[in-house]
C-alpha positions in Angstrom: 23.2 31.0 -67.3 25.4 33.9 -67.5 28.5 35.4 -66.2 30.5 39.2 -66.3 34.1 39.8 -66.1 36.2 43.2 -65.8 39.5 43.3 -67.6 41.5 46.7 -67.8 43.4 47.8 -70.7 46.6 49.6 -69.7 47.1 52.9 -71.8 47.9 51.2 -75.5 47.8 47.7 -74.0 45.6 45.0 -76.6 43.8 41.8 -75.3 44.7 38.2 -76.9 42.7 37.4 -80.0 40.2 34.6 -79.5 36.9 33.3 -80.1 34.3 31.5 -78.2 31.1 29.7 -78.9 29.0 31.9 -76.9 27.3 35.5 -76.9 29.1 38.0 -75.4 28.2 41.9 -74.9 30.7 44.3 -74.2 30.3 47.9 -72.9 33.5 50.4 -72.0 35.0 52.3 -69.0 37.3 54.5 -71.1 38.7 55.1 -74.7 39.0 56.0 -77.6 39.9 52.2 -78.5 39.0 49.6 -81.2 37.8 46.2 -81.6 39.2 44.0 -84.7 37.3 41.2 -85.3 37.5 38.5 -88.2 35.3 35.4 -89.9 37.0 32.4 -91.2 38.1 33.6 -94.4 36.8 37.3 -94.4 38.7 40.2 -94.3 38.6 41.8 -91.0 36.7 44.9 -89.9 37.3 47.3 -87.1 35.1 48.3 -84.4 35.9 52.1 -82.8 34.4 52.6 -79.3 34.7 54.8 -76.3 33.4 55.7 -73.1 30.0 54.3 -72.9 30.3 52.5 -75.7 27.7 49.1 -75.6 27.9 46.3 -78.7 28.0 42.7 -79.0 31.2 40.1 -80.3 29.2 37.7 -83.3 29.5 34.4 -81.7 32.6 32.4 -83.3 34.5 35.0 -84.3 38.0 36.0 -84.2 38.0 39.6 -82.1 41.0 41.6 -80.5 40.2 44.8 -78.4 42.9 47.7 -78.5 43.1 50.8 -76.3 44.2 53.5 -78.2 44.3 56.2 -75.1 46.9 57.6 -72.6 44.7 55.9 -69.5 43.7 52.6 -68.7 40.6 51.0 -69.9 38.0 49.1 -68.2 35.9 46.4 -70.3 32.6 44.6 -69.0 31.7 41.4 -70.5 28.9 39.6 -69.8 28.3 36.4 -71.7 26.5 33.1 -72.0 29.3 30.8 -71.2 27.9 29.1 -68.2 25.0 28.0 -69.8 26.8 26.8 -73.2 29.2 25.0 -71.0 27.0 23.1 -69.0 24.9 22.1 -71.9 27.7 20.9 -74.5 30.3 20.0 -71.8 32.9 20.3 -74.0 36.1 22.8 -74.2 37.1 21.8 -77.7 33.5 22.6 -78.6 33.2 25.9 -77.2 36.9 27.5 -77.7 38.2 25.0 -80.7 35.4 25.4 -83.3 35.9 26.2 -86.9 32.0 26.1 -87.8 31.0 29.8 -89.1 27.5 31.2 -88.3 26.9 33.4 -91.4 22.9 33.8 -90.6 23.9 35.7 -87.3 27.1 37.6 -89.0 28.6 37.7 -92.6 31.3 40.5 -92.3 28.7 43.0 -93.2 30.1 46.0 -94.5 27.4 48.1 -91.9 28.1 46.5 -88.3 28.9 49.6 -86.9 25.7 51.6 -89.2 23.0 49.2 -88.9 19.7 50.4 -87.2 16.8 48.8 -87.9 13.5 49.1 -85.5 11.5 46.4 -85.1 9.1 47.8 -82.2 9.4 51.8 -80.5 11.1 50.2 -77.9 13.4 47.5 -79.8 16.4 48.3 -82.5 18.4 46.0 -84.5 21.6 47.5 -84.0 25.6 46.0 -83.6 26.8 48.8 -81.9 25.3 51.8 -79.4 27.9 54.8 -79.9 27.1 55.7 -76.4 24.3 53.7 -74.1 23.4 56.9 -71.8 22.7 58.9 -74.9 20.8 56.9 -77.0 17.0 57.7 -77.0 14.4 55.9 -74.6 10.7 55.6 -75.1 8.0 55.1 -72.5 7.7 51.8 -70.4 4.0 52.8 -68.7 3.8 49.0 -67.3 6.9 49.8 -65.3 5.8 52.9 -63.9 4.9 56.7 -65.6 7.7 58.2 -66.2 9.9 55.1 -67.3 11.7 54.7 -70.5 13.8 52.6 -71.8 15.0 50.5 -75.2 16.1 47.0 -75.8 18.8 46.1 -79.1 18.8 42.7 -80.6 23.0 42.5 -81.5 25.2 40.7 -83.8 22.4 37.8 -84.6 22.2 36.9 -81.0 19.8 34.5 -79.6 20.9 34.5 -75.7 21.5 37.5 -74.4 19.1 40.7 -74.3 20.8 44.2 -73.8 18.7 46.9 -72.7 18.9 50.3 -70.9 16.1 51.7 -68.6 15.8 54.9 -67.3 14.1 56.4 -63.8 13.2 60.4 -64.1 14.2 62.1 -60.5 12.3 61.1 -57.7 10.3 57.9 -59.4 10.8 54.3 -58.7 9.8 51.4 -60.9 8.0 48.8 -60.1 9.5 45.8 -58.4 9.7 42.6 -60.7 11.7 39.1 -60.6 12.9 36.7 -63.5 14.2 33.5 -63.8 17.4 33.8 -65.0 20.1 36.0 -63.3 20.0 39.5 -64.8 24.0 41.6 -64.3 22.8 45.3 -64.0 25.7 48.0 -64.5 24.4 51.7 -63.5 25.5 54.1 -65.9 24.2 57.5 -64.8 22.5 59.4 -61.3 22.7 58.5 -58.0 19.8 56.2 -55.8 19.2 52.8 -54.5 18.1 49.0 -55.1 16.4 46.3 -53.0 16.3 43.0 -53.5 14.4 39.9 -51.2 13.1 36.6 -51.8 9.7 36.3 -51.6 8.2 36.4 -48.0 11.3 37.5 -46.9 11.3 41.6 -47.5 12.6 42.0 -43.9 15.6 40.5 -45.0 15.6 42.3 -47.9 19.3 43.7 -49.1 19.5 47.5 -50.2 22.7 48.5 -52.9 23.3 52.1 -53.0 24.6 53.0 -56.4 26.1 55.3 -58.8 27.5 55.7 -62.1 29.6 52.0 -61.9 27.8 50.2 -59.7 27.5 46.6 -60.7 25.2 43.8 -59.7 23.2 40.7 -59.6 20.2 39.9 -58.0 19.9 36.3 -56.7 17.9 34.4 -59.6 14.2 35.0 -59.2 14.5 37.7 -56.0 12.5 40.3 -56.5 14.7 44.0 -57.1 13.3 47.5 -57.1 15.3 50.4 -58.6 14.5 53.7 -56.8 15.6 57.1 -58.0 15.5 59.7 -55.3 17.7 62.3 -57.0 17.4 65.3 -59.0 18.8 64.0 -62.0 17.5 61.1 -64.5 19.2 57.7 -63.1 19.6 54.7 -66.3 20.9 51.8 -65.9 22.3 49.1 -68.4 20.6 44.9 -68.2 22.5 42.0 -69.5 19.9 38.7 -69.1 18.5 36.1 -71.3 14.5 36.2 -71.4 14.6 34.8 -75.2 16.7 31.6 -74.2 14.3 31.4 -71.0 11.3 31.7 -73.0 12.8 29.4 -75.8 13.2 26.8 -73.1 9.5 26.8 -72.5 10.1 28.6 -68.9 8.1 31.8 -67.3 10.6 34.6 -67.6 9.3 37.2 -65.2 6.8 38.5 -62.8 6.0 41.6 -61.8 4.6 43.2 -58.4 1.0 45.2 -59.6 1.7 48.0 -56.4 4.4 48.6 -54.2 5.3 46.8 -50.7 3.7 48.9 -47.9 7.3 48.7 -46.5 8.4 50.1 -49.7 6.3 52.9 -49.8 6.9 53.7 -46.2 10.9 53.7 -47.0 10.2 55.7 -50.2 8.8 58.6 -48.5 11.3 58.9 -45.9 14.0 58.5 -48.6 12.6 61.8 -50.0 12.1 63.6 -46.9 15.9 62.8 -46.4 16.7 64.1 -49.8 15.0 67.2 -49.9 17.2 68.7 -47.4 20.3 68.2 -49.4 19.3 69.0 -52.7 18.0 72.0 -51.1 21.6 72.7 -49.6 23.4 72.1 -53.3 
């Protein structure tokens, strides 16, 4: 249903302008830059980002991203262009349409300003300034000590963007979906493991950092662990609404940990201790 690209700025360089038929959200190795982007017959408005910056393009409109700094820029898409695609089947459609969405984006004045909660642990909001920053609240059903927050952007219907974050030395509880899910850590140090069901001895560990980018195979289970000594969050780009809208069960979720887990866990901290010890 979804798909990410990486494209890198050089120091001043711009991107194309274009527009699509699909949700796209966007979040930045590097700035300061900008992002222009225009409605049919609206005056453009500017969009200023930087390093950690996180907001969505309004689908069908005209955008152009600039990098206004000395270094290259890295930018992250992740959009809903598979699944558009395969259910319109049509190019013209998707890259060659003049039809204007108004209810999702009207040139607002306040795309950059607009905050609105709906729920402690959902925000309307275009743009997060900077996604590591921005304040979490408690996600108990994941685990004590979780947080996280979840932003409906730019109108969108597809795609969910949400940050979650692990205090040092917790792991959440392991949980699958159906629909593939593109997680991007953006801060601390630990490790992942996904496995089909049944299959945990062929499970697949991911050691990350700040940068680390993947996907777990569509409904796999996955388990973030943070062994560290400082807070770990991470950044998930999926589509539970579209799921849901589609009259499918979204996710599941494991009520106690794997007794291989647990097992691991412990040793993982054993490990650790050492080291922190030695820093």
């Amino acid at each position: 249903m979804l798909d990410g690209r990486i494209v890198e700025l050089p120091a001043h360089g711009n991107t194309d302008s274009q527009r699509h038929f699909f949700e796209m959200g966007v979040y930045l190795f590097g700035g300061p830059g900008h992002t222009i982007i225009q409605q049919e017959g609206r005056k453009p408005q500017r969009i200023d980002w930087n390093y950690r910056t996180l907001f969505s393009i309004p689908m069908n409109v005209h955008y152009q991203n600039f990098n206004d700094s000395n270094q290259p820029v890295r930018v992250l898409s992740v959009s809903s262009f598979p699944f558009l695609m395969n259910a319109i089947d049509s190019e013209q459609f998707i890259f060659d349409n003049e039809f204007v969405l108004r209810d999702r984006y009207d040139a607002e004045q306040d795309f950059q300003e607009t905050a609105k909660y709906i729920m402690p642990n959902l925000v309307e909001r275009n743009l997060v300034p900077d996604a590591v920053k921005h304040e979490t609240v408690q996600q108990k059903h994941r685990r004590a000590g979780a947080t996280g927050m979840r932003w409906q952007m730019s109108g969108n219907s597809m795609l969910s963007l949400r940050v979650s974050e692990l205090v040092p030395e917790m792991h959440k509880m392991a949980n699958r979906h159906s629909s593939d899910a593109f997680i991007l850590f953006l801060s601390g140090e630990g490790y992942s493991v996904t496995w089909a069901e049944g299959r945990y001895a062929q499970r697949t560990r991911i050691d990350w950092k700040e940068g680390t980018l993947f996907v777990p195979p569509t409904y796999w289970y996955h388990q973030h662990l943070n062994p560290g000594s400082i807070p770990a969050r991470y950044l998930a780009i999926h589509t539970p609404r579209l799921v849901q809208n589609l009259g499918l069960r979204f996710i599941d979720q494991l009520k106690s940990d794997l007794p291989e887990i647990e097992a691991e866990w412990k040793e993982e901290l054993q490990q650790k201790s050492p080291r922190e010890v030695e820093k």
